[in-house]
C-alpha positions in Angstrom: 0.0 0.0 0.0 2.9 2.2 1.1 4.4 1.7 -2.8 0.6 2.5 -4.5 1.0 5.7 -2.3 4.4 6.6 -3.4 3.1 5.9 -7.4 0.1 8.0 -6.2 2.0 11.2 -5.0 4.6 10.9 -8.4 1.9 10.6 -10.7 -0.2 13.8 -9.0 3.0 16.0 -8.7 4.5 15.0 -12.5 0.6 16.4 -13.8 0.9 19.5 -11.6 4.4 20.4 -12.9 2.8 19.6 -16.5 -0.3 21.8 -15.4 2.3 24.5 -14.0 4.0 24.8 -16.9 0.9 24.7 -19.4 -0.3 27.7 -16.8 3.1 29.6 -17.4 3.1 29.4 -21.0 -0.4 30.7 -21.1 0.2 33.9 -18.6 3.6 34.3 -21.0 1.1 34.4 -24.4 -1.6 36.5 -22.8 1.3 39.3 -21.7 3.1 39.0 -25.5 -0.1 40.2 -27.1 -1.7 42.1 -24.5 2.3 43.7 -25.0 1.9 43.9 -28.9 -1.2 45.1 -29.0 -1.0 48.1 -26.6 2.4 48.7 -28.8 0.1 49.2 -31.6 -2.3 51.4 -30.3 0.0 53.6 -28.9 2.0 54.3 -32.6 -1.8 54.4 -34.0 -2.4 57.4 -31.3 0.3 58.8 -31.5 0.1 59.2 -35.3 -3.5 60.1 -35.8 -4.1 62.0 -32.8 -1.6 64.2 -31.4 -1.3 66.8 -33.7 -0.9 70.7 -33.1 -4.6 71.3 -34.0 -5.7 69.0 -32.0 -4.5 69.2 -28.4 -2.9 72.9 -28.9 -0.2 74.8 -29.5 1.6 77.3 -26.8 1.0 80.9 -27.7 4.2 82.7 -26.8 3.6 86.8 -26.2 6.1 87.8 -29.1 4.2 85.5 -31.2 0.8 86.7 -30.4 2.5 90.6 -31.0 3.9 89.1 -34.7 0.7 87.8 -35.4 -1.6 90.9 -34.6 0.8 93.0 -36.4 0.3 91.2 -39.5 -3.3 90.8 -39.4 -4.6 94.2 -37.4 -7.1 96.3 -39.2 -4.9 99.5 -37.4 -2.0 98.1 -39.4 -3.6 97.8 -42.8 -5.6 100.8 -42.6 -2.0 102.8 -41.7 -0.2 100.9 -44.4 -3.0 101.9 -47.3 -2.4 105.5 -46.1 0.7 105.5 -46.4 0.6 104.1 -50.3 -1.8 106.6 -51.2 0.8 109.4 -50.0 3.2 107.4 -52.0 1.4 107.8 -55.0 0.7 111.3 -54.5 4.6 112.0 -54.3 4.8 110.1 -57.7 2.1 112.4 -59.3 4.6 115.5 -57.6 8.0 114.2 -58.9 5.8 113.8 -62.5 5.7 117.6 -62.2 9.0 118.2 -63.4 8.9 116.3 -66.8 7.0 117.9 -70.1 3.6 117.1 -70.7 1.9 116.4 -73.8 -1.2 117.7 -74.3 -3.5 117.8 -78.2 -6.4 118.4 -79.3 -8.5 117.4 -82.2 -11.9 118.7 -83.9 -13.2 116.4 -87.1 -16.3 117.2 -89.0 -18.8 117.7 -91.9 -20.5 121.2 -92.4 -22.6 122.7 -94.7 -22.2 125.5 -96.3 -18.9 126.1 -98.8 -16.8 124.2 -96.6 -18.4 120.4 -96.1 -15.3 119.7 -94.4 -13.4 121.0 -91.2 -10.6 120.0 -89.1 -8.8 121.8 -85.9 -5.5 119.9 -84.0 -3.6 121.7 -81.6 -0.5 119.0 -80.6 2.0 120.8 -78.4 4.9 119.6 -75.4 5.2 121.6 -72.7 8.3 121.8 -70.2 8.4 123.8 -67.1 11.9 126.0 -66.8 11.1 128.3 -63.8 7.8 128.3 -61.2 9.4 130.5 -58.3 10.2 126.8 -56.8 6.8 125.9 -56.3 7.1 122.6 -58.0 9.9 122.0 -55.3 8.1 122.5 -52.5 5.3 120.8 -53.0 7.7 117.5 -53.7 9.5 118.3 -50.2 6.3 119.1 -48.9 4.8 115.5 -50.6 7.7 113.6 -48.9 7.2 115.0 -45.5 4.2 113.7 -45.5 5.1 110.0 -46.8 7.7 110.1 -43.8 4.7 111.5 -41.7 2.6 108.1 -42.6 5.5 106.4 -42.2 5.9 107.5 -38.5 1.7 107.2 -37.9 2.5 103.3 -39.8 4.5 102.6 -36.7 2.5 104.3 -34.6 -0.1 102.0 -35.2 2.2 99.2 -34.4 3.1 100.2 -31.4 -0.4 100.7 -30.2 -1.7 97.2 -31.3 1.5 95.9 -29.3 0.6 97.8 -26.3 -3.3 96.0 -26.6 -1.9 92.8 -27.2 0.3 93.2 -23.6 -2.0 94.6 -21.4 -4.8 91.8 -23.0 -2.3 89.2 -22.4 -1.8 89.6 -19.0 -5.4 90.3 -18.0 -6.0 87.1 -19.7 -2.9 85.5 -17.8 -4.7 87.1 -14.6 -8.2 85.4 -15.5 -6.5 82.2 -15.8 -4.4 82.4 -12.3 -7.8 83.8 -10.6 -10.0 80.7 -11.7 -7.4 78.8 -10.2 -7.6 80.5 -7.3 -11.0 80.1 -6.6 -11.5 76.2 -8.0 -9.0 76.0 -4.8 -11.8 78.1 -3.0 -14.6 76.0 -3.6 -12.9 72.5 -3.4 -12.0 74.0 0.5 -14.9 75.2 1.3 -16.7 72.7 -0.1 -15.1 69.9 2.3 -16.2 72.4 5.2 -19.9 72.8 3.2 -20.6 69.2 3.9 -18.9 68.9 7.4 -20.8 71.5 9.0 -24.2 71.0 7.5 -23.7 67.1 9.1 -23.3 68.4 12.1 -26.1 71.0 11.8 -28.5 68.2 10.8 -27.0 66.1 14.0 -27.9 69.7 16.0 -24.4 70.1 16.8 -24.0 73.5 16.0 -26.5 76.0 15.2 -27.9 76.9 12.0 -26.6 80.3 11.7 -23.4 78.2 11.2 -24.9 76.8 8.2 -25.8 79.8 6.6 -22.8 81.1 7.3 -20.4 78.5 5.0 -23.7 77.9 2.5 -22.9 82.5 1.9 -19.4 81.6 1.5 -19.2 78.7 -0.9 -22.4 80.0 -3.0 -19.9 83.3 -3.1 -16.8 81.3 -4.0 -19.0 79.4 -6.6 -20.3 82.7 -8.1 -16.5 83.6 -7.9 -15.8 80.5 -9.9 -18.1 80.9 -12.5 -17.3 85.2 -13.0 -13.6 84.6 -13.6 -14.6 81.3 -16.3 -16.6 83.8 -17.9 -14.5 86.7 -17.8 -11.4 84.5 -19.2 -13.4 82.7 -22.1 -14.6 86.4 -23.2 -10.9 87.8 -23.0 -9.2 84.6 -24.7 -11.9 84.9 -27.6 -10.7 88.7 -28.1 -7.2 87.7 -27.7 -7.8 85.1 -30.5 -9.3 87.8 -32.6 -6.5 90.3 -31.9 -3.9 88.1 -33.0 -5.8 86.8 -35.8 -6.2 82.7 -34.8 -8.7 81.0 -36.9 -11.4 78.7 -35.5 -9.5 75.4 -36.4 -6.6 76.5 -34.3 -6.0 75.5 -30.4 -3.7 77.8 -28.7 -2.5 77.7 -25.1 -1.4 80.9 -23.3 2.6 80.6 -21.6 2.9 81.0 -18.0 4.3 84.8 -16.8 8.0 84.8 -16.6 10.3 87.7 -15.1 9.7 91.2 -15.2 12.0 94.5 -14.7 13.0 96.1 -11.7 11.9 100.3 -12.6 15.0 102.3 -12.0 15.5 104.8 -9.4 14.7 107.9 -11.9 12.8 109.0 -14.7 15.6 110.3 -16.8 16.6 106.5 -18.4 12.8 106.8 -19.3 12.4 110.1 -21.0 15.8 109.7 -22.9 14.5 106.6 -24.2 11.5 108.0 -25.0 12.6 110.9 -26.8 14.7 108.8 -29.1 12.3 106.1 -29.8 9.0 107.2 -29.3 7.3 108.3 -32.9 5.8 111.4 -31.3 8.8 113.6 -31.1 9.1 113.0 -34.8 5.7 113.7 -35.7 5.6 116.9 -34.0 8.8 118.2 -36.5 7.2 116.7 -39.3 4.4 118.3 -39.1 5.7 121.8 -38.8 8.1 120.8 -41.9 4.7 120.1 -43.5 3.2 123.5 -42.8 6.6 125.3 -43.9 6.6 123.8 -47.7 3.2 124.8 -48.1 3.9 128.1 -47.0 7.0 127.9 -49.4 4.8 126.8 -52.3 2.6 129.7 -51.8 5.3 132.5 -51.9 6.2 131.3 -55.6 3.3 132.4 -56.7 4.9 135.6 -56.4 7.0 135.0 -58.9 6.4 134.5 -62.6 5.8 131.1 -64.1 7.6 130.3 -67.5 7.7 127.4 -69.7 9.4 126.1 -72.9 7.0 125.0 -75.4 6.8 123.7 -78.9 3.2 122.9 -80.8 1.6 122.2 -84.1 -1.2 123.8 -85.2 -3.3 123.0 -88.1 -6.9 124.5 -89.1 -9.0 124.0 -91.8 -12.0 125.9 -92.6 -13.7 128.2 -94.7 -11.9 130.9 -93.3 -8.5 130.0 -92.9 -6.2 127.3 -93.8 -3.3 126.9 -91.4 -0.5 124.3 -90.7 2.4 125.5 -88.8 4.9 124.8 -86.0 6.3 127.1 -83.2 8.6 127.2 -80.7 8.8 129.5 -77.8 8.2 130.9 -74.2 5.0 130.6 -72.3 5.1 132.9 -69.2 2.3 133.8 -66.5 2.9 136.3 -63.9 -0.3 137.3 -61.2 1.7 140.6 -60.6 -1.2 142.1 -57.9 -4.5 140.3 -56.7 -5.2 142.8 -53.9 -3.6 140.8 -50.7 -5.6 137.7 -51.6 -1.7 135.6 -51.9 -0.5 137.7 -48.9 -3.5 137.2 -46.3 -2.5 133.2 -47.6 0.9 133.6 -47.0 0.1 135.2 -43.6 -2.2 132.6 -42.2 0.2 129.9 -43.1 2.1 131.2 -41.1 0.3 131.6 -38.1 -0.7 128.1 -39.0 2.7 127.1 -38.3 3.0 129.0 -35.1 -0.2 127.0 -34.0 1.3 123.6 -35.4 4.2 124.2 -33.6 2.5 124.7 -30.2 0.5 122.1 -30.5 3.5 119.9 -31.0 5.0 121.0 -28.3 1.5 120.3 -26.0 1.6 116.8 -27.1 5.0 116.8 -26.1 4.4 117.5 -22.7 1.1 116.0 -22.2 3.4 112.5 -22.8 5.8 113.2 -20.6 4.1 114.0 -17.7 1.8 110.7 -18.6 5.4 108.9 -18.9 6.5 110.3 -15.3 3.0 109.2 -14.2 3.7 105.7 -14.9 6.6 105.7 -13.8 6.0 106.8 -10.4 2.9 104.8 -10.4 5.0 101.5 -11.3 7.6 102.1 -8.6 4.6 102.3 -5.8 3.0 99.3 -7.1 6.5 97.3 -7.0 6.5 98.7 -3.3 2.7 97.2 -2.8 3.7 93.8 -4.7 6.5 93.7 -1.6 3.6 94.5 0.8 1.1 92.2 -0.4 3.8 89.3 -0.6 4.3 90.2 3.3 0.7 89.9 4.1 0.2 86.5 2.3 3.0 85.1 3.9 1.6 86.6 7.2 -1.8 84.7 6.5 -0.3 81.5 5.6 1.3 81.2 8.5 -2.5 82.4 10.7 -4.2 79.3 9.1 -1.3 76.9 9.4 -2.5 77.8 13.1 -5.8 77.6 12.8 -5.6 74.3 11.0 -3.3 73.2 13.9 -5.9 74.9 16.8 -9.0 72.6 14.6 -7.2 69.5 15.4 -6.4 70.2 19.0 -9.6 71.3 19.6 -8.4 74.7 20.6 -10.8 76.8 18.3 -13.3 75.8 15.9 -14.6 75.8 12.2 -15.3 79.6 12.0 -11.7 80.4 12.8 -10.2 78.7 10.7 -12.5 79.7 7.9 -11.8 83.1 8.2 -8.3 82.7 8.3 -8.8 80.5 4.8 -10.7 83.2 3.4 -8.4 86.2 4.5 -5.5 83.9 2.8 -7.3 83.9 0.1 -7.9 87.4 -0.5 -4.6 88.1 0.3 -3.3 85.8 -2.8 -6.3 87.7 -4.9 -5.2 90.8 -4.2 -1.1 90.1 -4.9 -2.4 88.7 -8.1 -4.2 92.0 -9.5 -1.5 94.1 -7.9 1.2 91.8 -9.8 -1.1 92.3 -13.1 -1.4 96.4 -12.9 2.4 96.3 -11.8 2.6 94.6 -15.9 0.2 96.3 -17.4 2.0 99.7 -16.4 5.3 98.1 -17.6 3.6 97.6 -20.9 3.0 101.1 -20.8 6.0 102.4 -20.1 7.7 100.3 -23.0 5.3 101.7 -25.1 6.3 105.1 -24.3 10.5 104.0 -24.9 8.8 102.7 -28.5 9.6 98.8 -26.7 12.9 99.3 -27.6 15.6 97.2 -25.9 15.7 99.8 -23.4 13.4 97.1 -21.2 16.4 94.7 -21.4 18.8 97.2 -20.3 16.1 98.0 -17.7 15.8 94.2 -16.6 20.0 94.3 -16.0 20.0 97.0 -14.4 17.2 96.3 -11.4 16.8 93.1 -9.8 14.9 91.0 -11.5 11.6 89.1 -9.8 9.7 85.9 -10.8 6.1 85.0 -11.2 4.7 81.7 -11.6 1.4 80.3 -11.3 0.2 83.7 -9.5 3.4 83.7 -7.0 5.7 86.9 -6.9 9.2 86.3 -5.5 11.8 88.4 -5.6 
């Protein structure tokens, strides 16, 4: 019996090594294709759907400024004004070649003559016009340059708007953040406190007290989703992103220290900014017009050489000549002088109002100046407060869970924390948007850089100032 046992036990553990094994190869097969087939799928994914247009590209700030500039209706309106000028100065130039100019009368008649014919063929070249023809070319060409200078203008002001819109869409994006984080918090209190209202625990003034803050936070929530989406869509139709596209917005980086005076500023300004050359176009302008006026003192005289040829009952005429054609307005009672005198005073005004503008920019450029350098100080504040409040509902976490204080201290400390990061957030975003401003003002030349090694740089990420 002991020997049919010992059979027994061989034959039972030879099949489960056999059953083992069959088990193994199975598990082994089952992994391969499982292995293949994922292997598969992923190359099939990753080929047919992760393209650009699908999950998005990143929008960089100097992209979005390229694109607007190439697509803003500023821009293109600026640009067609300034090829209409263009052409103007082409008809001006024309001025100072000959023209050729003829005229021709065909016809049948009655009486003697059945017949008649008039042409009157001539070329006619300018020699002398008191320098009129002159200045109204230099007078054509200031105003090319003056489009010119309104051309770039234009593209300053659509970089400005693309800025400031990219970082109040930056601080949209940060502030839904903020308050998802709101209402998840608050929402974990919500349902604690109204368990231990409907277990009469605490009073029901408790209640409504969290159920005013988290429909708030909501509400919070739900404005800054709104506002972003509305300011994203503009954005998109700033820059000129079709409706096929998916774009992404880059998280802030650095930004400038503002230097300790204005003068860096205004020297900039006054070598970059298009104003200051405006203004002296503009008089230059008013001066060749003035210029072209006074030649009319002077007598106009031209070289000119025509054909005439009449045929008629009368006379019968074919001849060439060859001479001078002069016109000369010797006295027209003051009428050219009271012009002369008014452009003049014109230029006076021009001149003035130049000057205006002039100021009017600087004081706004010293305005935003000293308004950056306060808000830089209040971004140093409000970073000192948040820390401040961090560290109160640390404590009041750590007072819950001793039993120290309860829910309602630790809630306000939660909410002044969150204010607190709210308010460093807008302050961080006006501290940008008046950058943007003052750049504009330098004509965003690489002033800003030489700014940014000059002052101490600071960071911002993810709505967090740290200097």
């Amino acid at each position: 019996m002991k020997k049919i046992g010992r059979c027994m036990n061989k034959s039972f553990s030879a099949l489960s090594r056999k059953s083992g094994k069959l088990r193994l190869q199975r598990i082994a097969g089952t992994l391969l294709v499982i292995s293949v087939l994922f292997t598969y799928s992923m190359k099939a994914a990753m080929a047919d759907t992760l393209t650009p247009d699908q999950f998005g590209s990143l929008l960089t700030l100097n992209e979005a400024v390229t694109r607007a500039l190439k697509t803003a209706q500023e821009v293109k309106c600026a640009l067609a004004r300034l090829h209409k000028e263009e052409s103007l100065y082409k008809g001006v130039v024309a001025e100072f070649f000959p023209k050729l100019n003829g005229e021709v009368f065909s016809a049948f008649a009655t009486g003697d003559k059945q017949f008649v014919g008039f042409l009157d063929a001539g070329i006619e070249q300018p020699i002398f016009q008191g320098g009129k023809i002159i200045a109204e070319k230099r007078k054509q060409k200031t105003v090319v340059g003056r489009e010119q200078i309104k051309l770039e203008q234009a593209k300053l002001d659509v970089e400005l708007v693309v800025r400031i819109l990219y970082v109040r869409v930056l601080e949209e994006k940060e502030l839904i953040r903020i308050a998802q984080a709101e209402v998840k918090e608050l929402s974990v209190e919500y349902d604690r406190i109204k368990k231990l209202v409907f277990e009469e625990k605490l009073t029901r003034s408790a209640f409504f007290r969290i159920q005013t803050l988290f429909q708030g936070a909501k509400h919070n929530l739900v404005k800054h989703k709104e506002r972003y989406d509305y300011l994203f869509e503009v954005l998109k139709e700033t820059v000129g992103i079709s409706e096929g596209e998916s774009l992404d917005i880059e998280p802030a980086g650095d930004f400038p220290e503002i230097p300790d005076s204005v003068s860096a500023y205004l020297t900039a300004s006054r070598e970059h900014d298009p104003l200051y050359k405006l203004k002296d176009l503009r008089v230059e302008e008013k001066q060749f017009e003035k210029r072209a006026l006074q030649a009319d003192r002077f007598p106009h005289l031209s070289v000119a050489a025509k054909w005439n040829r009449l045929d008629d009952v009368f006379a019968d005429t074919n001849r060439a000549m060859l001479g001078l054609v002069g016109k000369w307005d010797i006295w027209d009672f003051g009428r050219l002088g009271s012009k002369i005198k008014a452009k003049s005073d014109e230029i006076e005004e021009t001149k003035w109002e130049g000057d205006l503008l002039v100021r009017e920019h600087e004081r706004q450029l010293r305005e935003t100046f000293h308004d950056a350098r306060a808000m830089r100080e209040k971004i140093r504040s409000v970073e000192a407060v948040v820390e401040e409040r961090q560290e109160i509902y640390k404590n009041e976490k750590t007072k819950l869970i001793t039993g120290e204080n309860g829910s309602a201290e630790l809630i306000d400390s939660f909410q002044a924390l969150e204010e607190a990061k709210i308010e460093k957030l807008e302050t961080v975003s006006d501290y940008r948007v008046l950058l943007a401003n003052l750049e504009r003002k330098t004509g965003f030349d690489t002033f800003a850089n030489a700014s940014l090694e000059q002052g101490q740089s600071a960071q911002f990420t993810g709505g967090e100032a740290v200097k």
